[in-house]
N, C-alpha and C positions, 0 to 999 in steps of 0.2 A: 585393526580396530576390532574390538570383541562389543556386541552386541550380546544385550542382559537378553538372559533367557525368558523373559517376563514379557519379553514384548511381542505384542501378535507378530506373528508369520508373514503376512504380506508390507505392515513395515518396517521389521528386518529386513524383507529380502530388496524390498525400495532401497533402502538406507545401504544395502551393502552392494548393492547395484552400480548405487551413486559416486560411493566410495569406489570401485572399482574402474569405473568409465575415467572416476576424477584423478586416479592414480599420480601419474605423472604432473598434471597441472599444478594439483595441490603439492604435491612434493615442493618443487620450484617455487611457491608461492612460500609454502614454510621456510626455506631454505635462502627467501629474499628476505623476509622479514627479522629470520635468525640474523641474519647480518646488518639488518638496520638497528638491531638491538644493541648491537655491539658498537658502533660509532661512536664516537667523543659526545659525551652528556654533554648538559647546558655551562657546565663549570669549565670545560677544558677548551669551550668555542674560544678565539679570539679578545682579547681584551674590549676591544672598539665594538665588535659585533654582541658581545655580554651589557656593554653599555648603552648601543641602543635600545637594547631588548627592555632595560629597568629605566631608563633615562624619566619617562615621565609618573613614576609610580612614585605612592609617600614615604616617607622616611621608613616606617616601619616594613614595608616590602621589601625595599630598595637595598635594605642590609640583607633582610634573608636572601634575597636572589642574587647579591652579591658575594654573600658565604657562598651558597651554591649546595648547601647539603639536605634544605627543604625542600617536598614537593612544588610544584608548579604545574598549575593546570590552565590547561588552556579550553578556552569558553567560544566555540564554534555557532555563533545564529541565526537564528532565523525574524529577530525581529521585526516588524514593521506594524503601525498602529492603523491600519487603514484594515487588516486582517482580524474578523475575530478571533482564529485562534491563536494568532501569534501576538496580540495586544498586548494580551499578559506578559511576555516576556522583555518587557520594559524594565520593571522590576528585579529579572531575575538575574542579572550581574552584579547588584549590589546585595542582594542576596547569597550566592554564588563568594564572592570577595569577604561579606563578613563569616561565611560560614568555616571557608578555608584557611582565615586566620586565626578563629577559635581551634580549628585542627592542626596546626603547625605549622598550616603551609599559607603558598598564594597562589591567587589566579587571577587573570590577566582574559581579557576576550581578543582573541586572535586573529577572530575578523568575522564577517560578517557572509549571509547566501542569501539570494535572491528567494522568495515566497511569494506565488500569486496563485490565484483563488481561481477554480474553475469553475465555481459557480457566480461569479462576477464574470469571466468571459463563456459562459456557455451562449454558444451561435454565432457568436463574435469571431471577428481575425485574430484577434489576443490568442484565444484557445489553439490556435496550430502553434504556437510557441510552448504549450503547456508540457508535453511528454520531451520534450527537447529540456525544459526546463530543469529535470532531473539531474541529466549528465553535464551542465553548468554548472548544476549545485556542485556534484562531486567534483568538479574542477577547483571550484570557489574554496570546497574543503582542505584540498589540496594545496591552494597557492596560502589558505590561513596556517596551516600546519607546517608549512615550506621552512618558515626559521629555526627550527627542529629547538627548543628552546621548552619544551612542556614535559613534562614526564607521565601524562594524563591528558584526555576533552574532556568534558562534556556537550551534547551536543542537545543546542534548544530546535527541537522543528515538531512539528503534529502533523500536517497535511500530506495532499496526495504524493506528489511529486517531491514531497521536502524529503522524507523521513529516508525513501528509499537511492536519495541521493547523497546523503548524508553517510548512510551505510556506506555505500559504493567510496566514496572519499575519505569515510577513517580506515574502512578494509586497508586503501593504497596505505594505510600508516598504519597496519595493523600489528609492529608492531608496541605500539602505543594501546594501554587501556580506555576503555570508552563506556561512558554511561550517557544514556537518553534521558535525558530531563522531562516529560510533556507539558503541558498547560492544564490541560480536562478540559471535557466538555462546555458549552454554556447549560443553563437551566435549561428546565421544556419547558416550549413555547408551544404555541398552536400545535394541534397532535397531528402527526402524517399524512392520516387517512385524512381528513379535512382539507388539510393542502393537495393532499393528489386531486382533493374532487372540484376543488377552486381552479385548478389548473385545468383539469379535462374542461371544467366548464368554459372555462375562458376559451380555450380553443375551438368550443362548440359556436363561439360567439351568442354564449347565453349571459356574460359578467365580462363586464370593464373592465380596461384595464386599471383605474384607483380602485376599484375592489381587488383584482389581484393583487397588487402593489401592498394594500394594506394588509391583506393575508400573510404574503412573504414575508413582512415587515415585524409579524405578531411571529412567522415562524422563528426565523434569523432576528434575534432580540437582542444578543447581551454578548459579551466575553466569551471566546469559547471554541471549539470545534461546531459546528453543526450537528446535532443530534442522531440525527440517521445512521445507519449504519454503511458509509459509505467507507471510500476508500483510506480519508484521515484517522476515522476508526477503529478501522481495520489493520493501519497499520497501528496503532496500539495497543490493540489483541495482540501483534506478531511481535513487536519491539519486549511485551512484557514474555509472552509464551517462548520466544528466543532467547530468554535471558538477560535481555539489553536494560532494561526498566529495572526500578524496587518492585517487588508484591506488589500488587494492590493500586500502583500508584496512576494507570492507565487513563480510570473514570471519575476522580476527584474532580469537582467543578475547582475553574480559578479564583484565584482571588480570596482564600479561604485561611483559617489556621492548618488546617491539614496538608493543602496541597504546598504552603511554606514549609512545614516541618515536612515534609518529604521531599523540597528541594536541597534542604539544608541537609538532609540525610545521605541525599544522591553525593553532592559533594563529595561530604567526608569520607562517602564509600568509594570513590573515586581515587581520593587522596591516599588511601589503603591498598589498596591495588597497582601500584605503579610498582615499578625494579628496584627501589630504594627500601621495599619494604618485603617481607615473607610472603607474601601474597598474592604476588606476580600474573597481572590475567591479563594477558594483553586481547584486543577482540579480535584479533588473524588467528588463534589459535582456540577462543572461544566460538566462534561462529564454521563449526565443522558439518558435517552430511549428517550430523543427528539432529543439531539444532536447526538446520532447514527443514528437516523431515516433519521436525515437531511444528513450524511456522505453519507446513501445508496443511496439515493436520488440524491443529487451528481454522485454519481457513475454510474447512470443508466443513469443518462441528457447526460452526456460527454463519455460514455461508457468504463469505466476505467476498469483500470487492475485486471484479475481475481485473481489474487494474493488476493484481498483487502476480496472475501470469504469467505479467510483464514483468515483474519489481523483483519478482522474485529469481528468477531467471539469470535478471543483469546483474542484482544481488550476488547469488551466489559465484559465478562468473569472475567478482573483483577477488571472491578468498579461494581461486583455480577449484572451484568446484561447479562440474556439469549438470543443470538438471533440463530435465525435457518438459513437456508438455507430456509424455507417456506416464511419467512419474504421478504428476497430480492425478491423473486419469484413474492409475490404478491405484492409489491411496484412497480415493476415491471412494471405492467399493467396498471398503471395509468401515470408512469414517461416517458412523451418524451424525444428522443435522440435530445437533439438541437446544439450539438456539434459535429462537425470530425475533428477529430486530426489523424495523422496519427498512427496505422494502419489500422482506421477508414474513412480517408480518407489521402489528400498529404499535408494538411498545419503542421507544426510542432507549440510546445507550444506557443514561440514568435509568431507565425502572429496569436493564438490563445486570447493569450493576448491586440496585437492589436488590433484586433477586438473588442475587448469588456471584453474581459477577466472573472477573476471572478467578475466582480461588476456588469456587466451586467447578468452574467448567474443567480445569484443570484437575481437579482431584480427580473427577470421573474419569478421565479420558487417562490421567495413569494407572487407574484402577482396574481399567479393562485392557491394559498393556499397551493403549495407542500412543503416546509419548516415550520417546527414550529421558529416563529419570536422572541418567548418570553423565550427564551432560554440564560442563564449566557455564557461571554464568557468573554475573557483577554481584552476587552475593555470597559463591563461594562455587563447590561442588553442589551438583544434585537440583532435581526441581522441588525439592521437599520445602523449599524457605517458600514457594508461591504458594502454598496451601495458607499462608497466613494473610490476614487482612490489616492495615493500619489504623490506629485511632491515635486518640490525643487523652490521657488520663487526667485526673483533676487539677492537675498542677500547669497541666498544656504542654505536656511532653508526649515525643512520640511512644507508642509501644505497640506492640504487636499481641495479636492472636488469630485463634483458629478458624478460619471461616467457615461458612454454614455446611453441613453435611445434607440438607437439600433444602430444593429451592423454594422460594417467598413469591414465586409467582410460577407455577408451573404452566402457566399461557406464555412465556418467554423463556424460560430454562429450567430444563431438565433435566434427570438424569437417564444414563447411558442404556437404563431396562426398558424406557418410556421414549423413544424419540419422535421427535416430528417426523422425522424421515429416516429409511434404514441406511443410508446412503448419502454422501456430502452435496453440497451444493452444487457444484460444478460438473459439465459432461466436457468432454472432450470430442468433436466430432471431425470423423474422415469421409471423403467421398470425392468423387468426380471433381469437385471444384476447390481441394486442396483440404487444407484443415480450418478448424476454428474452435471457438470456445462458447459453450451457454451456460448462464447461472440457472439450476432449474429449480433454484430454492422458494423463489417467489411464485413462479408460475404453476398452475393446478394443472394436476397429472393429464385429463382428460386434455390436454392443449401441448404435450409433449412430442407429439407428432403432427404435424402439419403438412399438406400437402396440396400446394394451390397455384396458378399461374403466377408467371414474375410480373413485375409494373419495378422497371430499371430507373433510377436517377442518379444525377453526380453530384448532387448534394442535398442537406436536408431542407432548405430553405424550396428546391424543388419540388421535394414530396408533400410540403406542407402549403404549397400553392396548390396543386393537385387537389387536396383535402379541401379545401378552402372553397375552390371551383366544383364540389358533390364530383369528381370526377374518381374517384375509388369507391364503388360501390356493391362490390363483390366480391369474395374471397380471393386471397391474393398475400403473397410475399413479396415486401419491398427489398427491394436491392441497394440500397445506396453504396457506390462504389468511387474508386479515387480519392478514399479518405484515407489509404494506408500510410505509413513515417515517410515514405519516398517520394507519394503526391504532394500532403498537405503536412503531414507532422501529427498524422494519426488526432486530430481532435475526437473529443466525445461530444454524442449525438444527443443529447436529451430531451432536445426539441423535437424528435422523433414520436419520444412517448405520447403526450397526449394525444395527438389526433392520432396514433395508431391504437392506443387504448381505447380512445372513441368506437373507433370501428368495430373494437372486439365486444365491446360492449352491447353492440348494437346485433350481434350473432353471428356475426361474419368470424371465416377462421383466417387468421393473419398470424405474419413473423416476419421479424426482419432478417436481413444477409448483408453482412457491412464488414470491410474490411477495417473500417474504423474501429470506436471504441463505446462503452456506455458506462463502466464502470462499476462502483454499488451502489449506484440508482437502478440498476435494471430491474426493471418491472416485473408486472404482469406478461406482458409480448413476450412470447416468445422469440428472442434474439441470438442469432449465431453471430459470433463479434469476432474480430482480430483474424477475419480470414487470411489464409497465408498459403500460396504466394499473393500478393497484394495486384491490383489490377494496373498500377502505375509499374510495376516490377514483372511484368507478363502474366499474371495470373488467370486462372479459367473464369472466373469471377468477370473479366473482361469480355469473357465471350456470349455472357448470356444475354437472351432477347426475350421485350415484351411477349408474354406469352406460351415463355416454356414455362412448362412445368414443374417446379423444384420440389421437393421432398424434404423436409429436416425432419428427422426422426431422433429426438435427443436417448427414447430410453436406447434405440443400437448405436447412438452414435454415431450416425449416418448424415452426412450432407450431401444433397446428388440433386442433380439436375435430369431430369427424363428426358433427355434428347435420342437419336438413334445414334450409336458410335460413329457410324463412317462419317455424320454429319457434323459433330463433336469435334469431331476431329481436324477437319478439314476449315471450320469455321473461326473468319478473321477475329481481333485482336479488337475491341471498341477500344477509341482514343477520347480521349480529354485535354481540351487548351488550359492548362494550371498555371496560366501563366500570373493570371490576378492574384491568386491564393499566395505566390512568391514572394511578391514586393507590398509597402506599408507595414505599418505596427510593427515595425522592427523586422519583418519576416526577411524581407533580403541579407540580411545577417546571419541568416540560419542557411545561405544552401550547401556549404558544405556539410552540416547536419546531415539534410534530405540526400545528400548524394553519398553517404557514409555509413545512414544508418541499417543496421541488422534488422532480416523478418523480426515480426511479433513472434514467432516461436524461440528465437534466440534473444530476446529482452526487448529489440528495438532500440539499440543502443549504440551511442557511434563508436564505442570501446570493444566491440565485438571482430573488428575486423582483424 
């Protein structure tokens, strides 16, 4: 691999690291998928097995897939109407069907993945189903793909756990090409800061719960993603900046002229890309250690969701490529924040978009060498095609042009001379009680270091009775622990934030230490997340007691507990009965999950073994 001489120094040397460590994996993985390329196409399968595959499709399908010389694409989803951002995609196979036929070909939906929402189970037992959720999806991809019968996906998902499962499941078919179709956004509804301060109140027990209710309600309105820049966002920052997505097509609201003419776009770009035509991009081959490099990269500019840690990790993993937790760390130090999106700051996606969106964030960040440019993506060679934005010209066709060269709100995006911060969103931290990860995009400098007695729980429903009782009234680092994939299935904590926000509020210095998860909601608090080793998995994280000491120091990267070594050392293992957390809402169906899956530094993933 030659790496352009354009590109800064330290993510070359990430990127050829990457490359190096992945050597052999990747080889093996290219050399599976060389070979699934070459298996009998859809024409030469069996007679019997050809007719089931066309048996319920109209006449006009039914000959072309019965010639066998048209594309055929297969339609991977995420539907369900009960989700806003997957509502919209009700519409989009018959969308999808007519756009394929206007191109020559057909498509067919292959089957369908499971989509649920963690912000309908957050504190709930649903939510320890959530990061398991992922590696179901890629199975479900998997077994839709299994009648080898497509010569193309597309695949419909937006959310947390959808999007990075979805990867993981066309990887296994990678060598089939793949475009990500998304939904967008819903509108803005009630602005961030408003609702964080509804919520802190609520938890002060200053507002009802039908006033918060009604807040939510004004926030979470219509068709859509959810606005903030959480983790469903986030991955469509990384879905378009990896190549996976059209330009521009990320933050279109649904439901729109635009975001139709850019599903019907996706298609036919689809359709164009398969082995049947000149233009052969399958995504095993598209998705290499540059276009990861460029995802982190991404992720540190805009300060995305910690989830992505996780995702991106077990990501790269399915196309035999290795990354660490070392990697983001030191990408890190080189990648300015030039984005706030809320919890980052108060603007939401859409004014994020208008601003400048991804085609501005993008220019800059090649401009100053931080993107590798010469990277395969679904609209050819090179990341030069994302410099351009979508519209619709007088007639209601699509066309393209050049997006802003700066930004329409420099309170949310910037460029690369001017940043909010000289350095990415994410720290990496080592110390005494293993590793972990903090977002310290949102949180104000002067709160980067913390250093205050522990007050230990085994869950958050714990620490927020505590709250509740005035019995946290002092400086102090919460512990919540036996939330890692092995205890519970790693849920995120978000019921966390208000009353610890409260406190900080109030002058007190606070953070939390959780092997669980927060996401990109993480706040203001200073939180070390995804500690690893996990405390159900022997971690030090087990050994701490009300009233030691701990220390997070995000700018060195330090998590440490102040105890004296010999006593450290020698100090038993706290246990927890999980036995509740196992069984209901489906949970006893997951423990081979829990007893399979990988630390959070290796994805959290039961494929890791």
């Amino acid at each position: 691999m030659k790496i352009d001489a354009r590109v800064n120094a330290r993510v070359a040397e990430v990127t050829d690291r990457i490359a190096r460590r992945s050597h052999d994996s990747r080889a093996r993985y290219l050399d599976r998928i060389a070979a699934a390329a070459t298996t009998p196409v859809r024409r030469r399968l069996g007679c019997a097995n050809q007719a089931h595959a066309f048996a319920a499709c109209g006449a006009h399908d039914k000959k072309l897939m019965q010639d066998g010389r048209v594309p055929s694409l297969g339609i991977v989803t995420a539907y369900n109407d009960m989700l806003s951002a997957h509502q919209p995609y009700e519409r989009f196979p018959d969308l999808i069907r007519q756009s394929a036929r206007a191109a020559g070909g057909v498509a067919q939906v292959a089957g369908g993945v499971p989509a649920m929402c963690d912000g309908i189970t957050q504190g709930e037992s649903g939510m320890e189903l959530s990061l398991f959720s992922r590696d179901v999806i890629a199975l479900s991809t998997a077994v839709a793909l299994s009648h080898q019968t497509f010569d193309a996906a597309v695949f419909l998902g937006i959310c947390d756990k959808i999007v990075p499962g979805l990867v993981i499941g066309a990887l296994s078919f990678g060598h089939l090409p793949a475009v990500f179709i998304p939904s967008g956004p819903m509108t803005s509804g009630l602005g961030n800061d408003a609702k964080s301060k509804i919520r802190q109140a609520y938890a002060e027990g200053k507002l009802g719960r039908e006033a918060l209710l009604e807040a939510e309600a004004q926030a979470y309105h219509g068709a859509g993603t959810c606005t903030f820049y959480g983790t469903a966002n986030t991955n469509q920052m990384l879905m378009e900046i990896m190549g996976l997505q059209l330009p521009g097509a990320s933050f279109v609201n649904p439901n729109t002229p635009l975001r139709d003419a850019l599903t019907r776009a996706a298609t036919k770009r689809a359709l164009n890309i398969t082995s049947l035509g000149n233009q052969y991009t399958p995504i095993g081959r598209m998705l290499d250690e540059r276009a990861f490099v460029n995802g982190i990269v991404g992720l540190h500019a805009t300060g995305g969701s910690t989830n992505l840690t996780l995702h991106l990790v077990a990501m790269a993993a399915a196309a035999g490529l290795m990354l660490t937790w070392d990697d983001f760390a030191d990408l890190a130090q080189v990648i300015p924040l030039i984005a706030r999106i809320y919890p980052n700051g108060s603007a939401d996606v859409n004014h994020f978009h208008a601003a400048g969106g991804m085609s501005m964030l993008i220019r800059e960040l090649l401009a100053a060498g931080l993107l590798h440019r010469d990277v395969l993506t679904v609209c050819g060679d090179g990341l030069d095609a994302y410099l351009q934005e979508p519209a619709l010209d007088a007639d209601g066709a699509l066309t393209w042009h050049d997006g802003p060269v700066a930004s329409g709100d420099p309170a949310v995006l910037r460029g690369i001379a001017d940043p909010f911060h000289a350095t990415g969103g994410l720290r990496v931290l080592n110390g005494n009680l293993g590793r972990a990860v903090i977002k310290t995009s949102a949180v104000a400098t002067e709160r980067h270091i913390i250093e205050a007695p522990a007050r230990v729980f085994h869950s958050q429903d714990d620490l927020q009775k505590a709250f509740a009782a005035g019995e946290l009234a002092g400086d102090l680092v919460a512990v919540v622990r036996f939330q890692g994939p092995k205890a519970n299935g790693m849920p995120e904590l978000h019921k966390l934030m208000p009353p610890l926000g409260s406190l900080q509020d109030r002058g007190l210095k606070v953070a939390l230490v959780t092997d669980g998860r927060l996401s990109g909601a993480s706040g203001k608090v200073p939180a070390a997340i995804h500690v690893t080793p996990e405390a159900a998995d022997g971690g030090a994280i087990a050994r701490i007691r009300d009233g030691d000491v701990i220390r997070l120091d995000a700018a060195a990267g330090r998590l440490e507990v102040l105890v004296e070594p010999s006593e450290w050392a020698t100090r038993a293992h706290a246990q927890a009965d999980l036995s509740a957390a196992h069984v209901g809402v489906g949970r006893e169906l997951f423990g081979f999950f829990r007893e399979r899956v990988s630390c959070a530094d290796s994805g959290a993933s039961v494929f890791a073994g």
